[in-house]
N, CA, C and O atoms as a Maestro MAE file, in Angstrom:
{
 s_m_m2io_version
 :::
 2.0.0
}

f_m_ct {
 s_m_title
 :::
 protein
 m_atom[228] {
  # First column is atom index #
  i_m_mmod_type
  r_m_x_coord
  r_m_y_coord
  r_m_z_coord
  i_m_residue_number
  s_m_chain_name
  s_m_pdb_residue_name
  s_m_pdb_atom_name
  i_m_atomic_number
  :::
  1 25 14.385 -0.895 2.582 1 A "UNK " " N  " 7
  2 3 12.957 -0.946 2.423 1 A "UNK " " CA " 6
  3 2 12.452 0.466 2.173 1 A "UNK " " C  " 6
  4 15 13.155 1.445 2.421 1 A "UNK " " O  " 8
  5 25 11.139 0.562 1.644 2 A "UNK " " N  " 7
  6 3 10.484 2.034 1.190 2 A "UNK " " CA " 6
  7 2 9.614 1.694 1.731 2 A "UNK " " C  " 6
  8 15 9.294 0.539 2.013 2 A "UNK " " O  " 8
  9 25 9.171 2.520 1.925 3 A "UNK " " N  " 7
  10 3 7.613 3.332 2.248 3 A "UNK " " CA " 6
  11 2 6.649 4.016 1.396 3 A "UNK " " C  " 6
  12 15 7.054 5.170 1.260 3 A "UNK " " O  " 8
  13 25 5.669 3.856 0.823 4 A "UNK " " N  " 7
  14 3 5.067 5.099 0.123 4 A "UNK " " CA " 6
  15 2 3.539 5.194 0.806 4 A "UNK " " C  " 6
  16 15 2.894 4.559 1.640 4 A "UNK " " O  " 8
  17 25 3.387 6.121 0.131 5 A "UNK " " N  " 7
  18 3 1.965 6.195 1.319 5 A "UNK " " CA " 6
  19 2 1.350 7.419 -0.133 5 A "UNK " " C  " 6
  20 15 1.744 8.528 -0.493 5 A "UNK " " O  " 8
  21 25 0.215 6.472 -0.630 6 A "UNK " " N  " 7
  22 3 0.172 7.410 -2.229 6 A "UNK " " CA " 6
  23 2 -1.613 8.154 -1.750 6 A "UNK " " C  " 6
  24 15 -2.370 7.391 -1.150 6 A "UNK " " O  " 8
  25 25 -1.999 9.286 -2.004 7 A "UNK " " N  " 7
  26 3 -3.480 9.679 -2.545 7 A "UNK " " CA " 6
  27 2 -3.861 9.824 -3.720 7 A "UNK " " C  " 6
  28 15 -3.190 10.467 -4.528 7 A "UNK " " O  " 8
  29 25 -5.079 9.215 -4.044 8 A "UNK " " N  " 7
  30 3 -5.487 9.192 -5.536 8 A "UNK " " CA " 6
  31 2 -6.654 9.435 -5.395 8 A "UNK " " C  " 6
  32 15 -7.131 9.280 -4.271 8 A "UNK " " O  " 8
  33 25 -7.371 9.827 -6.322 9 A "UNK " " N  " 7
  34 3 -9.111 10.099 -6.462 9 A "UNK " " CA " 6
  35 2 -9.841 9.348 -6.814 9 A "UNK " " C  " 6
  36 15 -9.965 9.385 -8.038 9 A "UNK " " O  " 8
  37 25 -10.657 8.361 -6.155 10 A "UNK " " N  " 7
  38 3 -11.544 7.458 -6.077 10 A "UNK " " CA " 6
  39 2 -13.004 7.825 -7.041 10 A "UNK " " C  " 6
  40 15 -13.945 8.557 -6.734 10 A "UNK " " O  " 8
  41 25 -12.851 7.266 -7.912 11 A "UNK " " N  " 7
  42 3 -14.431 7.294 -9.313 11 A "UNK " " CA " 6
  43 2 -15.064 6.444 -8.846 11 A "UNK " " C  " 6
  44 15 -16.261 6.732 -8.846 11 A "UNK " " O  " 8
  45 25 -14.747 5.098 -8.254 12 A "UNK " " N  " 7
  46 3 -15.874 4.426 -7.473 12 A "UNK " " CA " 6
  47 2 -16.425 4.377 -6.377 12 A "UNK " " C  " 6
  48 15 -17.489 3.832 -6.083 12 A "UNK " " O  " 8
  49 25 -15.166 5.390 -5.250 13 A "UNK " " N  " 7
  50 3 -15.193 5.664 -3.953 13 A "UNK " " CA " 6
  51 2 -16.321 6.967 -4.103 13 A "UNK " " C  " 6
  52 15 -17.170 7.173 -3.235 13 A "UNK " " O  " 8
  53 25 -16.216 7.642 -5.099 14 A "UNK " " N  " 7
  54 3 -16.522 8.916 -5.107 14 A "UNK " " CA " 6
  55 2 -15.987 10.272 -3.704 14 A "UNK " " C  " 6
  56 15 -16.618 11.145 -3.109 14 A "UNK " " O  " 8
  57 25 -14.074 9.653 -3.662 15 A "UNK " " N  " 7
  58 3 -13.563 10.310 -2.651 15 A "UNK " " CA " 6
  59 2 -12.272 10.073 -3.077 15 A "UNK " " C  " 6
  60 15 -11.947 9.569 -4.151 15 A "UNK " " O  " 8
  61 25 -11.331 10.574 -1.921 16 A "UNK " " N  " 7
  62 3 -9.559 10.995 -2.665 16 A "UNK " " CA " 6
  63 2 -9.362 9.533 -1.183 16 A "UNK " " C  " 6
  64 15 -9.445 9.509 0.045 16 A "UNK " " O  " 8
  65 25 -9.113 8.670 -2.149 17 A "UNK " " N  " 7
  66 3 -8.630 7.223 -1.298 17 A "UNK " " CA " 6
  67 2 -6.792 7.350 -1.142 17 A "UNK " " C  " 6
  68 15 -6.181 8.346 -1.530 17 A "UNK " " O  " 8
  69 25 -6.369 6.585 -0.738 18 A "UNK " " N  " 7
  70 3 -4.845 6.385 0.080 18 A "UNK " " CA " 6
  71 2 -4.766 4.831 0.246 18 A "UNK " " C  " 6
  72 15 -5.586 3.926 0.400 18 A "UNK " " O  " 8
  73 25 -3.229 4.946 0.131 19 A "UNK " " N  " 7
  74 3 -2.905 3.480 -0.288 19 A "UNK " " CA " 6
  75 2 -0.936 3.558 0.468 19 A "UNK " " C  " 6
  76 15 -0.105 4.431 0.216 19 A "UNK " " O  " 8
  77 25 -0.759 2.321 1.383 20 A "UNK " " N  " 7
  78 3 0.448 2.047 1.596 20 A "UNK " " CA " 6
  79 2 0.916 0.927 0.729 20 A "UNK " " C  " 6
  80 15 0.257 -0.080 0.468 20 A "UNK " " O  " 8
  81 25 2.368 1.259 0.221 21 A "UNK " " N  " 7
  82 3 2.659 0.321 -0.587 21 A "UNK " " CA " 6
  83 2 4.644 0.083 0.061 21 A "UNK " " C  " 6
  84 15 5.460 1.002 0.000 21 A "UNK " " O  " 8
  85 25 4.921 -1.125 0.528 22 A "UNK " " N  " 7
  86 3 6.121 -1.240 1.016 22 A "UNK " " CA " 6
  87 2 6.782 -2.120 -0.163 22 A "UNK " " C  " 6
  88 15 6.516 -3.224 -0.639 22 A "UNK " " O  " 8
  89 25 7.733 -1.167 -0.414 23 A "UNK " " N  " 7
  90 3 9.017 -2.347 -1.144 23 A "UNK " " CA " 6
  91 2 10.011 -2.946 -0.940 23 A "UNK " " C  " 6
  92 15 10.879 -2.142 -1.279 23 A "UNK " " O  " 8
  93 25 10.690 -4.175 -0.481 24 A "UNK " " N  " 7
  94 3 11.490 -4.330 0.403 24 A "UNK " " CA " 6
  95 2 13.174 -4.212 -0.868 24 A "UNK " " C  " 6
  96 15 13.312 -4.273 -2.090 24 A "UNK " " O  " 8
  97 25 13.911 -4.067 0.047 25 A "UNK " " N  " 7
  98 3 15.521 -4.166 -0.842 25 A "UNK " " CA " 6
  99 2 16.002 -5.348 -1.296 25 A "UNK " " C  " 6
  100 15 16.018 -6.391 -0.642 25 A "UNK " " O  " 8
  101 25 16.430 -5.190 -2.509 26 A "UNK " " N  " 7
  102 3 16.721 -6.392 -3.108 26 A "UNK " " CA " 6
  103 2 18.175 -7.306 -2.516 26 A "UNK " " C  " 6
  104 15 19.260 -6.738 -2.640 26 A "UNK " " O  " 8
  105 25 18.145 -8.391 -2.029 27 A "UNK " " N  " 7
  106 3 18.662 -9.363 -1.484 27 A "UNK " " CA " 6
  107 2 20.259 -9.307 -2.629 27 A "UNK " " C  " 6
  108 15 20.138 -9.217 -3.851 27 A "UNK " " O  " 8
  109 25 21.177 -9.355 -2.170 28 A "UNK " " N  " 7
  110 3 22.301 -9.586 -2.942 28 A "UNK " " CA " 6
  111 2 22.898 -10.332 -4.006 28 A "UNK " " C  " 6
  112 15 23.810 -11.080 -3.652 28 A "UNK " " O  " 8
  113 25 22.681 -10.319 -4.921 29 A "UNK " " N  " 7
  114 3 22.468 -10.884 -6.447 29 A "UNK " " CA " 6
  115 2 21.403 -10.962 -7.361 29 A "UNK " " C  " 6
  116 15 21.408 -11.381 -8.519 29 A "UNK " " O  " 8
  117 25 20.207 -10.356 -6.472 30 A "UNK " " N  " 7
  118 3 19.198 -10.591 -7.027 30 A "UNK " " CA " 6
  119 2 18.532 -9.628 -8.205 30 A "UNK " " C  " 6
  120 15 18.489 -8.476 -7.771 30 A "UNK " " O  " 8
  121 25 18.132 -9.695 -9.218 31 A "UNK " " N  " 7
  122 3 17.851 -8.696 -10.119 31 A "UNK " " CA " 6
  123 2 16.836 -7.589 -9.328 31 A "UNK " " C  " 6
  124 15 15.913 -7.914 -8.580 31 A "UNK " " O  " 8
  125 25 17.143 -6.510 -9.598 32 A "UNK " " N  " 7
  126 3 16.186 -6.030 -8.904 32 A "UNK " " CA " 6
  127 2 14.970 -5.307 -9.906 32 A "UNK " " C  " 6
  128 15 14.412 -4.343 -9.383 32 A "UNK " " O  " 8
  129 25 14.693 -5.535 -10.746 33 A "UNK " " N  " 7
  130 3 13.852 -5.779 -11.928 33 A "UNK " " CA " 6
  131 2 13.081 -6.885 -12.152 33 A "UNK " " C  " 6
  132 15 12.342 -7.093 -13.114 33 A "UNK " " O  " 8
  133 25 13.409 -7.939 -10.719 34 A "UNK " " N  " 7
  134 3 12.314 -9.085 -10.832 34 A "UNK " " CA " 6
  135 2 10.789 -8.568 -10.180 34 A "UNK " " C  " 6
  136 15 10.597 -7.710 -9.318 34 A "UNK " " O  " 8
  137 25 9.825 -9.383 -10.893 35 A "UNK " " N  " 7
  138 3 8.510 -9.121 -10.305 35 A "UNK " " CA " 6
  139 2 8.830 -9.750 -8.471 35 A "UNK " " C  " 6
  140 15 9.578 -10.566 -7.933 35 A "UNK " " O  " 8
  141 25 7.790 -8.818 -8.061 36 A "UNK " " N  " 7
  142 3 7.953 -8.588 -6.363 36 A "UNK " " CA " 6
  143 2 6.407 -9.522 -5.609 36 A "UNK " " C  " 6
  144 15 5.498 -8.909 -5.051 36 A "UNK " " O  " 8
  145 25 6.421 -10.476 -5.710 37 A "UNK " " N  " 7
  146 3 5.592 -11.170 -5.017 37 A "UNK " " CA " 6
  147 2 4.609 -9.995 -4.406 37 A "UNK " " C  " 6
  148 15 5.123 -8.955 -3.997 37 A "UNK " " O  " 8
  149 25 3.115 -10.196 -4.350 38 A "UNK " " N  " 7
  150 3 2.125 -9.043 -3.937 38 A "UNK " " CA " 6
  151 2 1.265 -9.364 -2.948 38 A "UNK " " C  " 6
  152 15 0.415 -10.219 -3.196 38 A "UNK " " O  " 8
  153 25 1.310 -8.768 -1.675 39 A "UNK " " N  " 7
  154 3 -0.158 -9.130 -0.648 39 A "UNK " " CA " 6
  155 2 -1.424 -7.919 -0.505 39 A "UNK " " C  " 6
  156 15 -1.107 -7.202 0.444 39 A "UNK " " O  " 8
  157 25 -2.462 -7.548 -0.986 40 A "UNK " " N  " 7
  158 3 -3.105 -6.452 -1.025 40 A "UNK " " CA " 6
  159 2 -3.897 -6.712 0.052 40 A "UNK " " C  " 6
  160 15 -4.112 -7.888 0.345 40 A "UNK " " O  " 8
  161 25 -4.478 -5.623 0.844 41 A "UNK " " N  " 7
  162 3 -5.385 -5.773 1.670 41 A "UNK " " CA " 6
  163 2 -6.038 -4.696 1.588 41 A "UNK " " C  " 6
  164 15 -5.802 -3.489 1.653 41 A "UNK " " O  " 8
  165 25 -6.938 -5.390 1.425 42 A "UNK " " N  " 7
  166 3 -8.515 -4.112 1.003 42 A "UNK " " CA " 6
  167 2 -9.478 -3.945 2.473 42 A "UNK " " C  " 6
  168 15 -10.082 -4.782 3.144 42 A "UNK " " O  " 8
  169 25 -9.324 -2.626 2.597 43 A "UNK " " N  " 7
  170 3 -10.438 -2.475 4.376 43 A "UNK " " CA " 6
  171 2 -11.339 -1.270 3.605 43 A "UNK " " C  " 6
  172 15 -11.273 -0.870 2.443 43 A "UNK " " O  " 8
  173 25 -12.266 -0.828 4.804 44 A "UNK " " N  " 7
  174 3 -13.529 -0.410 3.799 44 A "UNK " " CA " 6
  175 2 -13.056 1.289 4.634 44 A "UNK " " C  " 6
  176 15 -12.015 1.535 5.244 44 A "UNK " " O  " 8
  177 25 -14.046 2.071 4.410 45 A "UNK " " N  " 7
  178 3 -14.516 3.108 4.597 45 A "UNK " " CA " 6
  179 2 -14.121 3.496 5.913 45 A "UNK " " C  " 6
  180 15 -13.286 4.354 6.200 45 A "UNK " " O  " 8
  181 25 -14.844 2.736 6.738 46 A "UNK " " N  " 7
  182 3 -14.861 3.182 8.404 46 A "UNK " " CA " 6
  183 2 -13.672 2.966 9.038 46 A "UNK " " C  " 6
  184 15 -13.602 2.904 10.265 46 A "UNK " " O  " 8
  185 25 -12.500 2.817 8.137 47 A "UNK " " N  " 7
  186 3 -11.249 2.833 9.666 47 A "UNK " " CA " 6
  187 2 -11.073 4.345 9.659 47 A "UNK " " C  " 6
  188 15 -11.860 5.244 9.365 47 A "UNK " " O  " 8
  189 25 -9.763 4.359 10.083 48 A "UNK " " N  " 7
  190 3 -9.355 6.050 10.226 48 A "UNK " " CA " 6
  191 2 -9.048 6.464 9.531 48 A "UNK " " C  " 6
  192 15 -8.653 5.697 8.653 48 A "UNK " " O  " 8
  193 25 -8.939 7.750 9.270 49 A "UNK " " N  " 7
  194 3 -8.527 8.727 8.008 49 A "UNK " " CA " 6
  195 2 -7.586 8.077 7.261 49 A "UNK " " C  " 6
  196 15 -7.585 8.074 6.030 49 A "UNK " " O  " 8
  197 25 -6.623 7.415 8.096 50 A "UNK " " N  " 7
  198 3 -5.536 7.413 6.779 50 A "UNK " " CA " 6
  199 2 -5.630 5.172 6.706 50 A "UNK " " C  " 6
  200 15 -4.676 4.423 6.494 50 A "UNK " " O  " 8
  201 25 -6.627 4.899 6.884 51 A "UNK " " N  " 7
  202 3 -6.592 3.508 6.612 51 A "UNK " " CA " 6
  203 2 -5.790 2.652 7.000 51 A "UNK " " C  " 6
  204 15 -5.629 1.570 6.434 51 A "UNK " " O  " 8
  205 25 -5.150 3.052 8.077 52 A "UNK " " N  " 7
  206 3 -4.179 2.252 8.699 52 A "UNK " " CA " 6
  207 2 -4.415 1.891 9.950 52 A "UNK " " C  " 6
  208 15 -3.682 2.144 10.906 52 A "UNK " " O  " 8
  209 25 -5.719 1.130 9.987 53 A "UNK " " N  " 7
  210 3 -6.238 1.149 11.709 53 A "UNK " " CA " 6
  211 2 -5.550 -0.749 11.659 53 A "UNK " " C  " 6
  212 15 -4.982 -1.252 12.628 53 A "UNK " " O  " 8
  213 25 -5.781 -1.445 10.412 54 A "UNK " " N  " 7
  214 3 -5.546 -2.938 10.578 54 A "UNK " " CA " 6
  215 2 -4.149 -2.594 11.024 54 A "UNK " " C  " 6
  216 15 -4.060 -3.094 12.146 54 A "UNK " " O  " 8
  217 25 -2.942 -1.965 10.710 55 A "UNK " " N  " 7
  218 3 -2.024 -2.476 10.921 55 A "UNK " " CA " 6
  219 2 -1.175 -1.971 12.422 55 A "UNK " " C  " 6
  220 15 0.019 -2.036 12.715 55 A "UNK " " O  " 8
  221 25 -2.242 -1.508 13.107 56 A "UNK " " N  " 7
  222 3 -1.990 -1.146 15.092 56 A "UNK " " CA " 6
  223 2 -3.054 -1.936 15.548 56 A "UNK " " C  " 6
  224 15 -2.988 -1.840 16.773 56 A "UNK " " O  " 8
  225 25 -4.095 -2.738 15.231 57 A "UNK " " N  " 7
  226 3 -4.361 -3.509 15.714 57 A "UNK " " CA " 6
  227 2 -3.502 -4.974 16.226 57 A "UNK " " C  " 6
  228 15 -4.094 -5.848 16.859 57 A "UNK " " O  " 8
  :::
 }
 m_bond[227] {
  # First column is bond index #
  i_m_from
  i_m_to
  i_m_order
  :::
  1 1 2 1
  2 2 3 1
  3 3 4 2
  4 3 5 1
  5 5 6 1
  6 6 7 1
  7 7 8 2
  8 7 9 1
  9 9 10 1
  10 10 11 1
  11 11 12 2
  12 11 13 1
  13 13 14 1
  14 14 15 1
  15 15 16 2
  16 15 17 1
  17 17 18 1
  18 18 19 1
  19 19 20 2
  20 19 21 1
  21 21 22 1
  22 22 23 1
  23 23 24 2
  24 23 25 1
  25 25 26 1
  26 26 27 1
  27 27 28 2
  28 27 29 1
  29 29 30 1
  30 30 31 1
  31 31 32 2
  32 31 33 1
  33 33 34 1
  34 34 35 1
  35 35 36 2
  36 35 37 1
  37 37 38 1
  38 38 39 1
  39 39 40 2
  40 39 41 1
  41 41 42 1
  42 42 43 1
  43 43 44 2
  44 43 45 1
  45 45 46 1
  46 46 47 1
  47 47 48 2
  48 47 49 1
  49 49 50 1
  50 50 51 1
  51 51 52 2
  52 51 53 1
  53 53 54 1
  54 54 55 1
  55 55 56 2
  56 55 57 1
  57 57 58 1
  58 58 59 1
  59 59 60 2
  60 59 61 1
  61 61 62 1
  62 62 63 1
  63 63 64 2
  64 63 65 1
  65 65 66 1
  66 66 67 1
  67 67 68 2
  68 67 69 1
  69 69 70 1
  70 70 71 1
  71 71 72 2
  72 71 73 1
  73 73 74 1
  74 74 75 1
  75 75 76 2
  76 75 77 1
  77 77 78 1
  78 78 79 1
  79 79 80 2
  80 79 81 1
  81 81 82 1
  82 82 83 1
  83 83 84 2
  84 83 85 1
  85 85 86 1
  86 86 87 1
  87 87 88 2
  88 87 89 1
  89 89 90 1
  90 90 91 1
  91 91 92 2
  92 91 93 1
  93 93 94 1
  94 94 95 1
  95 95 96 2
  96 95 97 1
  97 97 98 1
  98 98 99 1
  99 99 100 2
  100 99 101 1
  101 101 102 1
  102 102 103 1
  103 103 104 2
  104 103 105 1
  105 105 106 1
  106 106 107 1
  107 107 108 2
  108 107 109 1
  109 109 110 1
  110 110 111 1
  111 111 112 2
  112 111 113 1
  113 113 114 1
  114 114 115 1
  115 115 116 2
  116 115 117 1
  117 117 118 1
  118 118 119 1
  119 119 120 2
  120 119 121 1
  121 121 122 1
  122 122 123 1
  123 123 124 2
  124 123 125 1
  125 125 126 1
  126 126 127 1
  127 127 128 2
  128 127 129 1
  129 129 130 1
  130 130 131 1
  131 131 132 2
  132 131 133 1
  133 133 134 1
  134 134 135 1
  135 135 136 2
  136 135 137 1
  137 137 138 1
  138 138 139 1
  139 139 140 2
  140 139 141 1
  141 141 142 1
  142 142 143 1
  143 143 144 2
  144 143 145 1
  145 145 146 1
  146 146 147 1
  147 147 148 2
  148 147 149 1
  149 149 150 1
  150 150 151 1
  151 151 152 2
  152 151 153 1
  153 153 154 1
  154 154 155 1
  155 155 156 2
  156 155 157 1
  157 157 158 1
  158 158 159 1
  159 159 160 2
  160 159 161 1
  161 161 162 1
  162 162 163 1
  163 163 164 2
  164 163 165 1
  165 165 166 1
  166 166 167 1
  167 167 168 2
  168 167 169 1
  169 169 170 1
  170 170 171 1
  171 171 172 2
  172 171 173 1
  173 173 174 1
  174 174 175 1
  175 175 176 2
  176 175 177 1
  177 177 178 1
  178 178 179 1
  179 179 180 2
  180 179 181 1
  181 181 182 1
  182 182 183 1
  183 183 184 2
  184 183 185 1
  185 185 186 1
  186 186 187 1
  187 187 188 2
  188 187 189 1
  189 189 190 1
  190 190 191 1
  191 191 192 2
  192 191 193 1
  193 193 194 1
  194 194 195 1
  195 195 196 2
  196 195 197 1
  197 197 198 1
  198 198 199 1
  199 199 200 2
  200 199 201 1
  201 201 202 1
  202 202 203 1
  203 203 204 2
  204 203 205 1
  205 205 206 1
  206 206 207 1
  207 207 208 2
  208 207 209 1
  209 209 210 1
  210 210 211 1
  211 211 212 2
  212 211 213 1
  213 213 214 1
  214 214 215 1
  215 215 216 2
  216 215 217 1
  217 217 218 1
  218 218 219 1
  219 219 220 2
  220 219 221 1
  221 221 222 1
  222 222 223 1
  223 223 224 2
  224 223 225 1
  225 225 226 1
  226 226 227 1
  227 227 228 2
  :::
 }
}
């Protein structure tokens, strides 16, 4: 599994937003060039600096 944990500059945020993105390892035979099933979760402004308050709750 990976981890990334990316900053980018927000034009609609009008701020430098952050984003976790996990990729898990590909299962044994499996192409690993297949599309990766996606769950996004969008939280607003007010958690903590680094937007990761949903996932210690």
């Amino acid at each position: 599994m990976a981890l990334l944990h990316c900053h980018f500059p927000s034009a609609a945020l009008a701020v430098q937003a952050s984003m976790y993105v996990i990729l898990p390892d590909p299962k044994a035979g499996q192409d690993p060039y297949r599309p990766i099933p996606t769950l996004t979760l969008l939280h607003g402004l007010s958690d903590d600096a680094d937007f990761a308050a949903w996932s210690i709750r």
